[in-house]
Every structure is written in structure tokens, then in C-alpha cells.
MARVOVEX-359909 format. One record per residue (C-alpha): y negated, x, z negated. Coordinates in nm, 4 decimals. Example, Ala and Ser with C-alpha at 12.3 -4.5 7.8 and 13.67 -1.06 7.14 Angstrom:
<rs>
R         y         x         z
R    0.4500    1.2300   -0.7800
R    0.1060    1.3670   -0.7140
</rs>
This chain:
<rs>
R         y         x         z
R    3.5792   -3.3732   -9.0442
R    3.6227   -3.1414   -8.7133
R    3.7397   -3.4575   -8.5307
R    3.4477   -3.6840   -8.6454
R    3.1890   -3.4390   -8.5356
R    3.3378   -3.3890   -8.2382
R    3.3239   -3.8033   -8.2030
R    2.9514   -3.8101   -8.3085
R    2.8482   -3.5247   -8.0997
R    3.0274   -3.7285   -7.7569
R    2.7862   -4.0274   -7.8886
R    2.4675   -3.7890   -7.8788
R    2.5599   -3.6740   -7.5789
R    2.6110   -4.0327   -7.4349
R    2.2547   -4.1825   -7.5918
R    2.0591   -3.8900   -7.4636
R    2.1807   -3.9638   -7.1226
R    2.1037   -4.3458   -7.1396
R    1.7953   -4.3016   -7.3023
R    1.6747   -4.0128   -7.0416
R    1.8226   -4.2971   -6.7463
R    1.6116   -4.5712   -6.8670
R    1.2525   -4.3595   -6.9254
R    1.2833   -4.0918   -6.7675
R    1.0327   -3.8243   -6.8499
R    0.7579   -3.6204   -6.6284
R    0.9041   -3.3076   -6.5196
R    0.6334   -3.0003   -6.5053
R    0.5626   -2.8243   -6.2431
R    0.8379   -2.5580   -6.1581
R    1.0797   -2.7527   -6.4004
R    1.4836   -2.6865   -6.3083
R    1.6233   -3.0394   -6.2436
R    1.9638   -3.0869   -6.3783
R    2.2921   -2.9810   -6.2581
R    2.5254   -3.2043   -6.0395
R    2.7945   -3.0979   -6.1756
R    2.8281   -3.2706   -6.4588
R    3.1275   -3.2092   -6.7201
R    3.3271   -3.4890   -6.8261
R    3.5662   -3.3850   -7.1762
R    3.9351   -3.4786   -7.1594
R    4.2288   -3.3757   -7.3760
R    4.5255   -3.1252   -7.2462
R    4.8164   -2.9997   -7.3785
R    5.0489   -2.7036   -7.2804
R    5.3547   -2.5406   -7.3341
R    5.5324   -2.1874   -7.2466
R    5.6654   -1.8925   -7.3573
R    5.3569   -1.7081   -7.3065
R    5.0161   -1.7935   -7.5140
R    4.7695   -1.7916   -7.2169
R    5.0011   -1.9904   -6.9881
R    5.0099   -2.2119   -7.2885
R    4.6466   -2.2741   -7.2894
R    4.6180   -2.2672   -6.9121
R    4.8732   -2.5461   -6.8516
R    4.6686   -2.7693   -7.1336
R    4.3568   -2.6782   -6.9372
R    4.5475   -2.7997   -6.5990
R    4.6525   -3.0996   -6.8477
R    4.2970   -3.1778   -6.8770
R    4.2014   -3.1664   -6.5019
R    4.5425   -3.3688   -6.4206
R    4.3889   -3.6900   -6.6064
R    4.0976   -3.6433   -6.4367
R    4.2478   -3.6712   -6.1151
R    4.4557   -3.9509   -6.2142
R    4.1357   -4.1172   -6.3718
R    3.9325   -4.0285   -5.9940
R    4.2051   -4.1628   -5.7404
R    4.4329   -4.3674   -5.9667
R    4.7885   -4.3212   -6.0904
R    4.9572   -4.3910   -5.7478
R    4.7826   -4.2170   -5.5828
R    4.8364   -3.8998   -5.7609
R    5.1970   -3.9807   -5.7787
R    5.2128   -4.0198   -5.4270
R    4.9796   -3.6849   -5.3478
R    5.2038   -3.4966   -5.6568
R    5.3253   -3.2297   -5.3852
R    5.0067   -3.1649   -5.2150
R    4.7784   -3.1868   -5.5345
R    5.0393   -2.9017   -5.7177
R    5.0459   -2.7095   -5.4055
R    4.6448   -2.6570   -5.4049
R    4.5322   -2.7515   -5.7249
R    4.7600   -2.8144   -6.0444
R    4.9183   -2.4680   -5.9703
R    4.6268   -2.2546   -5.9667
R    4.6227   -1.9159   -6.1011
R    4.2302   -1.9639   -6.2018
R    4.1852   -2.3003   -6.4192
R    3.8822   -2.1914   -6.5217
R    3.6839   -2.3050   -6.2083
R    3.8044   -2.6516   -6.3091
R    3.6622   -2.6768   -6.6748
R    3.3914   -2.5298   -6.8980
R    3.5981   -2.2889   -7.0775
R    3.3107   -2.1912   -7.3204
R    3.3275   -2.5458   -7.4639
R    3.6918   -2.5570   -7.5056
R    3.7613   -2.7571   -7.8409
R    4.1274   -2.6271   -7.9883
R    4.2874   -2.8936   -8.1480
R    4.6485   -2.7300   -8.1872
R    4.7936   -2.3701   -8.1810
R    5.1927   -2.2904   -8.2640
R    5.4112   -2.1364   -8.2292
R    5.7501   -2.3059   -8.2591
R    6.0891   -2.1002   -8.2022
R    6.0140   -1.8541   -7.8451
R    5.7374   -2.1385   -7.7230
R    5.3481   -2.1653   -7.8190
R    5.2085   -2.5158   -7.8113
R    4.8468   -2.5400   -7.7135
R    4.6360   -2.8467   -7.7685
R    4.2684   -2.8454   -7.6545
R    3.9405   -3.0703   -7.5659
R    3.7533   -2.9456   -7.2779
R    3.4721   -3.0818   -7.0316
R    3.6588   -3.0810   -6.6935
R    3.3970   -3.0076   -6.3509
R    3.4297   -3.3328   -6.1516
R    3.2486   -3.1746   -5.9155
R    3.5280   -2.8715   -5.8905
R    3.7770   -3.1224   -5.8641
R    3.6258   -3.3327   -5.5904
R    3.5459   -3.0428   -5.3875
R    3.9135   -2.9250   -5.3988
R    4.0305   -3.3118   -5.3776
R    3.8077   -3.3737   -5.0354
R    3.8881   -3.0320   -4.8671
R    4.2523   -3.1394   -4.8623
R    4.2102   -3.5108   -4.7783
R    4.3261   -3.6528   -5.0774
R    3.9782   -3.8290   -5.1914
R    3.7578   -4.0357   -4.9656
R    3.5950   -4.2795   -5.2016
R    3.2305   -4.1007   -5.2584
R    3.1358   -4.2920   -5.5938
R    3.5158   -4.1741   -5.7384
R    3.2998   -3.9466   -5.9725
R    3.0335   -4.1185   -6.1099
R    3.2964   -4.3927   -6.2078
R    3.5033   -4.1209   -6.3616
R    3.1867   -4.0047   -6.5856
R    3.1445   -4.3341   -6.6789
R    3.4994   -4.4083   -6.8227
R    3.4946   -4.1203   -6.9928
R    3.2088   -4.1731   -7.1524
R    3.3255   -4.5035   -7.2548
R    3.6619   -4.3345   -7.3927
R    3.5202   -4.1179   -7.6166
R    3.2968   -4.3950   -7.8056
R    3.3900   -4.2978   -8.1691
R    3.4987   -4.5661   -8.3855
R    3.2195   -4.7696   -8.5822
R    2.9935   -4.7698   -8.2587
R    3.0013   -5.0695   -8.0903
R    3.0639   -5.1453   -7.6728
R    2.8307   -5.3810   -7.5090
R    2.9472   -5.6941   -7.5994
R    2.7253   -5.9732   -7.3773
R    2.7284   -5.9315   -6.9885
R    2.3465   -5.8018   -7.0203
R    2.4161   -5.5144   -7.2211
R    2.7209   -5.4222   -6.9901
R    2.4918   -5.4630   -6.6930
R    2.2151   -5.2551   -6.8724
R    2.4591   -4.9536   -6.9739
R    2.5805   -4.9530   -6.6435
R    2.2206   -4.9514   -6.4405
R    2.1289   -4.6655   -6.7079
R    2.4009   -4.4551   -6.6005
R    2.4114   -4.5161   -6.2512
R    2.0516   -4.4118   -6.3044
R    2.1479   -4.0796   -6.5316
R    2.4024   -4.0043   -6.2375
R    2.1383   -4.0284   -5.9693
R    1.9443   -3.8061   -6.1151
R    2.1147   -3.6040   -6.1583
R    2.2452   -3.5311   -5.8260
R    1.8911   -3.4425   -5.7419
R    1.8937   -3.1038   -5.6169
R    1.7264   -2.8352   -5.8302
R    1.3978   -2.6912   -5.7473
R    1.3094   -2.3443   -5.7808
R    1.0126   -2.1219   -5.6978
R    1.0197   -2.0379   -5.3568
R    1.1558   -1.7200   -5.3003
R    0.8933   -1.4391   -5.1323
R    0.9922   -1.2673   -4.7909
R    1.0938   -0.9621   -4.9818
R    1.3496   -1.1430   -5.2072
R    1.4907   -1.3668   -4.8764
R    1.5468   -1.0058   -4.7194
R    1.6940   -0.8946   -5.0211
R    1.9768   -1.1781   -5.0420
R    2.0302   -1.2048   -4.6631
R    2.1694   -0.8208   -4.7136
R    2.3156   -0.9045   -5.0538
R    2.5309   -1.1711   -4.8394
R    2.5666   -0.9301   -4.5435
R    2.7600   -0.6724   -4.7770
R    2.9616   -0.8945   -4.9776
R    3.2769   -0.7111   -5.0956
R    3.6038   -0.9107   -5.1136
R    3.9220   -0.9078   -5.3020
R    4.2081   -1.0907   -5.1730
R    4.5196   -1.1481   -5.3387
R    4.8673   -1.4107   -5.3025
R    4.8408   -1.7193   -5.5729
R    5.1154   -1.5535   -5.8369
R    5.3007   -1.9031   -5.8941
R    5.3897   -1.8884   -5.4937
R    5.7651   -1.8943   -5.3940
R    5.6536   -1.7761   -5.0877
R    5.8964   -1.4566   -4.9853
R    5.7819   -1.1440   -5.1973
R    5.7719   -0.9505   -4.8532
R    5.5785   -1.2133   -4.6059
R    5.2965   -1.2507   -4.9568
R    5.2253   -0.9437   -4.9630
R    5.2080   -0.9023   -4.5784
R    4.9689   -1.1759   -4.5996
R    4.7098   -0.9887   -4.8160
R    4.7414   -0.6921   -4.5965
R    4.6777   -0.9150   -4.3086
R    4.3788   -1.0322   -4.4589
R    4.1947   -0.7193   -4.5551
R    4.2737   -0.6131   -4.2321
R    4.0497   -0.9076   -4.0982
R    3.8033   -0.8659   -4.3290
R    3.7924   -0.4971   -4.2173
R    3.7683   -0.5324   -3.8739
R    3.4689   -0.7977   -3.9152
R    3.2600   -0.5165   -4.0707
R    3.3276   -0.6311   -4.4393
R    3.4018   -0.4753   -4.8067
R    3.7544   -0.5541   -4.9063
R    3.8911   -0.3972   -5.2071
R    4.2458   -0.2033   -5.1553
R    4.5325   -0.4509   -5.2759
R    4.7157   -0.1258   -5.4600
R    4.3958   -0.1100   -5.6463
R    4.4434   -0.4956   -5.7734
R    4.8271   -0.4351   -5.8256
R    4.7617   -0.0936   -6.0290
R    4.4953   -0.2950   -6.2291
R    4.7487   -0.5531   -6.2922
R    5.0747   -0.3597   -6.3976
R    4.8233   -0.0703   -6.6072
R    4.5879   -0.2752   -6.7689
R    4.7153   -0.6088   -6.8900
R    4.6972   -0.5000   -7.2701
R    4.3286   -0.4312   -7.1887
R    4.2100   -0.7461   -7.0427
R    4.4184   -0.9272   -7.3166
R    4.1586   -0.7762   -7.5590
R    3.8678   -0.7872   -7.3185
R    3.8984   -1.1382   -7.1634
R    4.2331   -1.3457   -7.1659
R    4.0473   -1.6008   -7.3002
R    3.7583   -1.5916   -7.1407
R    3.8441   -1.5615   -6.7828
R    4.1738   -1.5206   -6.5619
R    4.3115   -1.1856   -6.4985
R    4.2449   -1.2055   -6.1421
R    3.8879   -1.2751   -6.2506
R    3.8702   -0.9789   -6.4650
R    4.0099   -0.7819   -6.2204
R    3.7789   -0.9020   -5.9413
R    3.4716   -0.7830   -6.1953
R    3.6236   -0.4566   -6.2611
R    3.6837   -0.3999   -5.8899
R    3.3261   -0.5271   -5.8186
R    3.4492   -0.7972   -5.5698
R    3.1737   -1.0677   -5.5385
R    3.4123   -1.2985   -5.3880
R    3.7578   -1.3367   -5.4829
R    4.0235   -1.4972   -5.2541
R    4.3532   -1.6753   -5.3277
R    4.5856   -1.7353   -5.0668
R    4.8788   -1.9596   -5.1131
R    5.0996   -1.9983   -4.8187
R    5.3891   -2.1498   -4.6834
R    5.6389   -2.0438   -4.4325
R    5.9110   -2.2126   -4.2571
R    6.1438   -2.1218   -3.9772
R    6.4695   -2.1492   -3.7939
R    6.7000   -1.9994   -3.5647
R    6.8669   -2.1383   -3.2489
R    7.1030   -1.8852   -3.0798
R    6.9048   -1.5470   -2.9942
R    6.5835   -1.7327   -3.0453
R    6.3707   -1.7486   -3.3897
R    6.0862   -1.9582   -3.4671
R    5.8399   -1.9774   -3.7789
R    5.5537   -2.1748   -3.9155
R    5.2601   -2.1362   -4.1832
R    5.0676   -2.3667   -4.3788
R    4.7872   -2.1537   -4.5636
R    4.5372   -2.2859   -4.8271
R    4.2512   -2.0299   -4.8821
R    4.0535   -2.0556   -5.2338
R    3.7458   -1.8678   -5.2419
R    3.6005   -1.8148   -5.5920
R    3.2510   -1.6040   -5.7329
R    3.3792   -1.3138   -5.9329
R    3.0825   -1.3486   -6.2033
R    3.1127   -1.6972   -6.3115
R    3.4869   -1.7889   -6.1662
R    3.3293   -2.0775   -5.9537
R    3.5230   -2.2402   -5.6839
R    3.3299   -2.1855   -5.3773
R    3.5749   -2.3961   -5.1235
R    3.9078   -2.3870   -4.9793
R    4.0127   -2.3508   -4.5993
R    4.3436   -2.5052   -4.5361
R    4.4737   -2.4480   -4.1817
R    4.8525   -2.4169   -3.9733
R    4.9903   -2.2466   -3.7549
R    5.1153   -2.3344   -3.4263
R    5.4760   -2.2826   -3.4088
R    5.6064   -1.9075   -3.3267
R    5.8476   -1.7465   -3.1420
R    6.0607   -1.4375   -3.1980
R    6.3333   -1.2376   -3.0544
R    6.3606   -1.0240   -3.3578
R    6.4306   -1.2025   -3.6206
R    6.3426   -1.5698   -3.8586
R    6.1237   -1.3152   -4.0616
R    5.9525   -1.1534   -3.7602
R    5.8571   -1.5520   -3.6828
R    5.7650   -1.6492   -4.0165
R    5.5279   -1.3028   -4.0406
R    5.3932   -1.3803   -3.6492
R    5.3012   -1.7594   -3.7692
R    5.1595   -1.6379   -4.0589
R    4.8674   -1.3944   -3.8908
R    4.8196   -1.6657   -3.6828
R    4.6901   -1.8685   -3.9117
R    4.5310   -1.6232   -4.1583
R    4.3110   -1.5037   -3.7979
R    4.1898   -1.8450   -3.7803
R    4.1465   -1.9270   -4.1163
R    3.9996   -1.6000   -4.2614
R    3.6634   -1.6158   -4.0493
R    3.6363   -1.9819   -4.2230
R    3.6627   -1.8649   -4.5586
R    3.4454   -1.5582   -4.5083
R    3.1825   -1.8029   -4.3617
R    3.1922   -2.0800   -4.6615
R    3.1443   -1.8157   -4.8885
R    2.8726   -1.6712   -4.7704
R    2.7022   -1.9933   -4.7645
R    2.7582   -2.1009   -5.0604
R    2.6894   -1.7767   -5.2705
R    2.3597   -1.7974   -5.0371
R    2.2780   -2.1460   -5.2181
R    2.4025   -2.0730   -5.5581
R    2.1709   -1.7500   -5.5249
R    1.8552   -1.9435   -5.4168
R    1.6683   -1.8347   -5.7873
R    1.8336   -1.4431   -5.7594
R    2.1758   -1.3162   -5.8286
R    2.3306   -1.4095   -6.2086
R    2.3644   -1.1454   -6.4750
R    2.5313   -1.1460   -6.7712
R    2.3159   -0.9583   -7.0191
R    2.4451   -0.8691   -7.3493
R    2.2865   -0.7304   -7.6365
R    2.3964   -0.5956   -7.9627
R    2.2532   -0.5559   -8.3057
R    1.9568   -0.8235   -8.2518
R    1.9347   -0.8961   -8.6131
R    1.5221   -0.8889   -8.5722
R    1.4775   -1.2618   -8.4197
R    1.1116   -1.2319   -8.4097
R    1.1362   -0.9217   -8.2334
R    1.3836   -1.0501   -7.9897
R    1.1504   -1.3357   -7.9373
R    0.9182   -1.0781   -7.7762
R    1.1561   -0.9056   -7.5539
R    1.2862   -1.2361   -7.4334
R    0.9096   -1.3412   -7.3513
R    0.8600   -0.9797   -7.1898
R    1.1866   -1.0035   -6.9897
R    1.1218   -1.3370   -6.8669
R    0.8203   -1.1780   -6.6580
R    0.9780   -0.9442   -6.5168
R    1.2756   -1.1806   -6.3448
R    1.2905   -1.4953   -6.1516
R    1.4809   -1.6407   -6.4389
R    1.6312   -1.6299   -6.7761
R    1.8719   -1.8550   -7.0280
R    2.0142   -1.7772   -7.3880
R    2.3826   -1.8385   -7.3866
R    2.4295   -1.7819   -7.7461
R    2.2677   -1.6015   -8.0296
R    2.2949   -1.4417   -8.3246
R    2.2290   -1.1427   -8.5545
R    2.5429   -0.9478   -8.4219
R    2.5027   -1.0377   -8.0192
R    2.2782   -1.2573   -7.7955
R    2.3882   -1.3492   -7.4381
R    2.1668   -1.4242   -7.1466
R    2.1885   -1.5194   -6.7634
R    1.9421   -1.3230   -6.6129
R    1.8474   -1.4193   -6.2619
R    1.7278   -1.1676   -6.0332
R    1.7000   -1.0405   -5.6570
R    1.7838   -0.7508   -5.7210
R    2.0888   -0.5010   -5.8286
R    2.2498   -0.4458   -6.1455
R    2.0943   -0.0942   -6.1250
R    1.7372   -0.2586   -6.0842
R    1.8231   -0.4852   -6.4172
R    1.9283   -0.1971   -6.6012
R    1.5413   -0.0244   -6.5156
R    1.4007   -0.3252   -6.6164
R    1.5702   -0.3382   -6.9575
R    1.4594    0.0204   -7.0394
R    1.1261   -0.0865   -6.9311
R    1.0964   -0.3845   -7.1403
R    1.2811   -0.2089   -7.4125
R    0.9772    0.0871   -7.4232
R    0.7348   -0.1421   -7.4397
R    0.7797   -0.3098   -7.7454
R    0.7529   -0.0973   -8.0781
R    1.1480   -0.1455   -8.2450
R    1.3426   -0.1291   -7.8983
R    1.2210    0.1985   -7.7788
R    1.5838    0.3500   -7.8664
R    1.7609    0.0365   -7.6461
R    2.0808    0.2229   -7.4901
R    2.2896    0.0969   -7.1940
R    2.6693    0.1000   -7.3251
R    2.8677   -0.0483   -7.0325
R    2.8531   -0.2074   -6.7367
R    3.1066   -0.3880   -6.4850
R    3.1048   -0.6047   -6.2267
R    2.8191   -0.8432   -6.2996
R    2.7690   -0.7735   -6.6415
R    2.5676   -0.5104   -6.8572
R    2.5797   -0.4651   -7.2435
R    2.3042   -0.2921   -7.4310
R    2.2978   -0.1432   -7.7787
R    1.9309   -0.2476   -7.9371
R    1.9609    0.0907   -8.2112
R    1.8461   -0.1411   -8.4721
</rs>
């Protein structure tokens, strides 16, 4: 029954979309268009000794076929190396797919190994973005084409394919016509001269975490070298960089805790990025080489920078970039170290820049939230705070709801602090939520207690 739903529901999905391509309705004034990144659902599978590596590698599994599906089976096999290297090895798979709409399909345990089968939309999008940055996809319809197969792949049984060359041709016009729209940018309500001042300061202040991809077999010594060399860039630019003992102490202390909080929600390094308040999170993977001749030592470094939002996990870019070679008297290490801030001193400015301009798009309609209440059992009265909220911010959407808990994505220019007045605000002016309480807040995220 699970598996037939999960059939029918890929049908709705895929009649909605051709029915919205071929009549296409009037969108109001002020309406959000669409997103362009559009998620495409593939299957995954994992193994390992450990449960969450399990379900990572299945939700690597996933964005693997979709990279064989965008450039084609030789072409991954031939770009195997590169694509592990800054994709397929990532310590953060959750920029890649929608984890909230992760379908589990298996979970064992067999002998010291957990098996871990899922169904999960994979970001095309993500995946491109990595896939240009490092040269490995040129073709710019690879995406639309990869929507399209999938679509076609997941046609449940009993439901028929075009079968005359004018059906074909008019499936295929709708969807080229869903996929054009909806790479139409979204539209928002312009922001006022107060709120642009607001995020141009809000970018200005940014506050970084930067840490060494985990699955690295980069020298111990030269990776953690690297994140010192980083913060120390990010320092003397004028910039917020959290203290890489912090993010080690968070690790080794806390694990037990964000296994209960998060771990399956969001990566560690995510969770620790939130806890830290980091707005930006940065993964550097790096390689070194180097040899000796005689008295004389040399060293290279090839770096690959991934910047991701803290809040939401998002990839923001990558900045790939190596070193010229260097030259020691010291030792192959001393090279290897020189070649290596070399290349993080070019490539560090880069990723600081990217960021900042694409957190300054992403925040065009405020910063996100994560708003969480508890004990909203009263729907009509959550009806009217929802109403009341939504005047008081630039934008709000239900994530999920129920008597227990409701989620929202608040959009705001403004601070955490400022959302937290606003709740008690709200909260006092309806009769029922006067006794609304504040009971945590991290990072980007603040839970409230109704007192119903």
C-alpha cells in the first residue's frame, strides 16, 4: 500500500505540472513565482557500521544516479576521481536532497552493519552548481532533461506513456513549458531603504565557521593548519570567525546531544554551525603533494572550498583553486604547509565574496526563521495568530502542523531578538496566547511554548 501511494502521489505531482504548463494560470499581484530548483526523487541505498553514515551514503546513492542520469555513465566513470573528491564525499548530503521528504524504504540491521534504503527528491540545481564550478558539466539543458526522465521513471504501473508521436510531442512542449517557468525568477515586494540598510550590515557582519571535510586523507597536521590559516584570513579581513577549539569541543562533548537533537535532520557540522551561530559554514578539502631533491623541498595544494548557509544547509558555491609550486629549505612538510596558505590566501577572499552574494539574494524577502510552536491544539485560534503574524513580517509559510507542534519560516529583516518581540506582541494580542513563553533559541531557530 506504502509503495502504491507513493506511485500515485509521483503521478499527481506529474499532472499538476503538465496541466499548470499547458494553461497556465494568472498570478496576483505580489504572487511568489516558483522555485528553480526543482526536486527530482531517486532511490539510494547505503551501508556502514554506523546508522547515519548508513543513511548518508543512500542519500549520496541518490545524488550519484542523478549525476549519472545529467552527464551520462561515461562520463561519470571517467570524472569518478574528481566527482568523489568534491561531491560524492561530502560531509553535508543534505544540501544535495530534500531531506524532509525522505521516503524510508529499508532499515536493518544485519550482523555489525545497518542497511539503509530510502526515496528522496535530489536538488538538480545543487548538483549542477557543484557539477559546473568544477568543470565537469557544460551542457545547459542537462537538467531539464534529467526532470523529465525522471518523471517518466516514476510513471506507476496502469498509467499509460504517450503512445502516438503527438502525445510525445505534447508531453514534451508541456514540460519544457513547466521547466521554463519555472526558472522565472521570484518576485517579491520591494524591500524599503530601511530593510536594504538592514541586510547590507547583516552581510557586512557575517560570522563564519570553517572546518577540514572529515573524510579527507589529507595529513592530520597540514588539515588542521589549514583551518587555522583560514580564520586567520577571515580575521584579518575584518570578519566573525568562530574559534576551531570551539567546533572540535562541540564535536568530541556533544555528539550524544545532536544525535537526539538533529542526526537526522541535519549534519553535525550543520548543527554545530547553528549552535555556534555561524551564518556561513565552510568546508575545505585539500590536497597536498610534494617532493624532495637533495637539500631542496617542494609542495603543492589543490583546495576545493564549499560554502554552505547554516539555517537551511544550502550549498552556496565552491571555490576550487592551486597553488603554484613551493619551495623549502626546511623540510617536504614546511613546502606542503607554504603551498597550502598560498592557495587558501587566494582562494579565501573568493569564498568570502560568493557568499556574501548569494546569502544577499537568498535574503532579498528578509532573513529565514525557523519558528516553532508547541501545544497549538486550538486551530482556530492559531488561525488568528498566523493572520496577525503575517502583518507584522515580510513573509510567512507553515511547514507542518498539528495539535502537538506547528512549524513556520518566518521571513524577516530583522534579528532573532526582533522576532522574539514580535511573537510576544502578537501573542498579547489575542485573548488564549497571552501566557506564550519563549523556551529556546539557537542559531536561526526559536521555539515557543503557547501555555495552552
Amino acid at each position: 500500500m506504502k509503495k502504491s501511494f507513493s506511485h500515485w502521489a509521483a503521478v499527481a505531482v506529474f499532472v499538476a505540472l503538465t496541466g499548470c504548463a499547458s494553461a497556465p494560470a494568472a498570478k496576483a499581484p505580489g504572487a511568489v513565482a516558483p522555485s528553480a530548483a526543482k526536486p527530482t526523487i531517486y532511490s539510494g541505498a547505503g551501508e556502514s557500521e554506523s546508522l547515519l553514515k548508513a543513511m548518508n551514503g543512500a542519500k549520496m546513492d541518490a545524488v550519484k544516479k542523478a549525476v549519472v542520469a545529467m552527464i551520462g555513465p561515461a562520463e561519470e566513470q571517467a570524472n569518478r576521481a574528481k566527482l568523489t573528491e568534491v561531491l560524492y564525499n561530502t560531509s553535508n548530503p543534505n544540501a544535495y536532497v530534500d531531506n524532509a521528504a525522505m521516503e524510508t524504504l529499508r532499515k536493518d540491521k544485519i550482523g555489525e552493519k545497518f542497511i539503509y534504503e530510502i526515496r528522496i527528491p535530489v536538488n538538480l540545481q545543487a548538483v549542477e552548481s557543484t557539477l559546473r564550478a568544477n568543470g565537469i558539466l557544460k551542457d545547459p539543458t542537462a537538467r531539464d532533461s534529467v526532470q523529465a526522465a525522471a518523471q517518466a521513471a516514476v510513471r506507476p504501473e496502469g498509467v499509460a506513456a504517450p503512445t502516438t508521436a503527438a502525445a510525445a510531442a505534447t508531453t514534451a512542449a508541456a514540460a519544457a513549458t513547466a521547466a521554463k517557468e519555472l526558472e522565472t525568477p521570484a518576485v517579491y515586494e520591494e524591500a524599503t531603504p530601511e530593510e536594504k540598510n538592514f541586510l547590507r550590515r547583516y552581510i557586512d557582519n557575517l560570522t563564519y565557521m570553517v572546518y577540514f571535510n572529515e573524510d579527507s586523507r589529507e595529513d592530520a597536521f597540514l588539515a588542521k593548519a589549514a583551518v587555522g590559516m583560514a580564520n586567520s584570513n577571515l580575521v584579518s579581513a575584518g570578519k566573525n570567525a568562530v574559534d576551531y577549539r570551539e567546533v572540535e569541543k562541540l564535536k568530541k562533548d556533544q555528539k550524544l546531544v545532536y544525535e537526539e537533537e538533529a542526526g537526522r535532520e541535519m549534519s553535525m557540522i550543520q548543527w554545530i554551525a547553528q549552535k555556534l551561530n555561524a551564518d556561513v559554514y565552510i568546508e575545505i578539502d585539500a590536497v597536498t603533494e610534494g617532493e624532495s631533491q637533495g637539500g631542496n623541498h617542494y609542495g603543492s595544494a589543490k583546495v576545493n572550498l564549499k560554502m554552505f548557509e547554516s539555517s537551511t544547509g544550502n550549498l552556496l558555491g565552491s571555490v576550487p583553486y592551486s597553488s603554484p609550486r613551493t619551495f623549502s629549505k626546511t623540510s617536504q612538510l614546511d613546502a606542503k604547509s607554504n603551498a597550502l596558505q598560498s592557495t587558501l590566501f587566494k582562494a579565501m577572499p573568493l569564498a568570502v565574496e560568493q557568499s556574501k552574494i548569494l546569502l544577499a539574494k537568498t535574503f532579498e524577502r528578509g532573513i529565514r526563521y525557523d519558528l516553532v510552536i508547541q501545544n497549538t491544539s486550538d486551530s482556530r485560534l492559531m488561525t488568528r495568530f498566523r493572520t496577525r503574524l503575517r502583518s507584522k513580517v515580510k513573509d510567512l509559510q507553515v511547514i507542518s502542523q498539528s495539535p502537538e507542534m506547528t512549524r513556520y519560516a518566518v521571513f524577516l529583516f530583522g534579528r532573532l531578538e526582533d522576532l522574539e518581540e514580535i511573537m510576544y506582541e502578537v501573542g498579547d494580542s489575542i485573548p488564549g496566547l497571552e501566557g506564550m513563553e519563549q523556551v529556546m533559541m539557537r542559531g536561526k531557530s526559536i521555539t515557543f511554548n503557547t501555555g495552552l
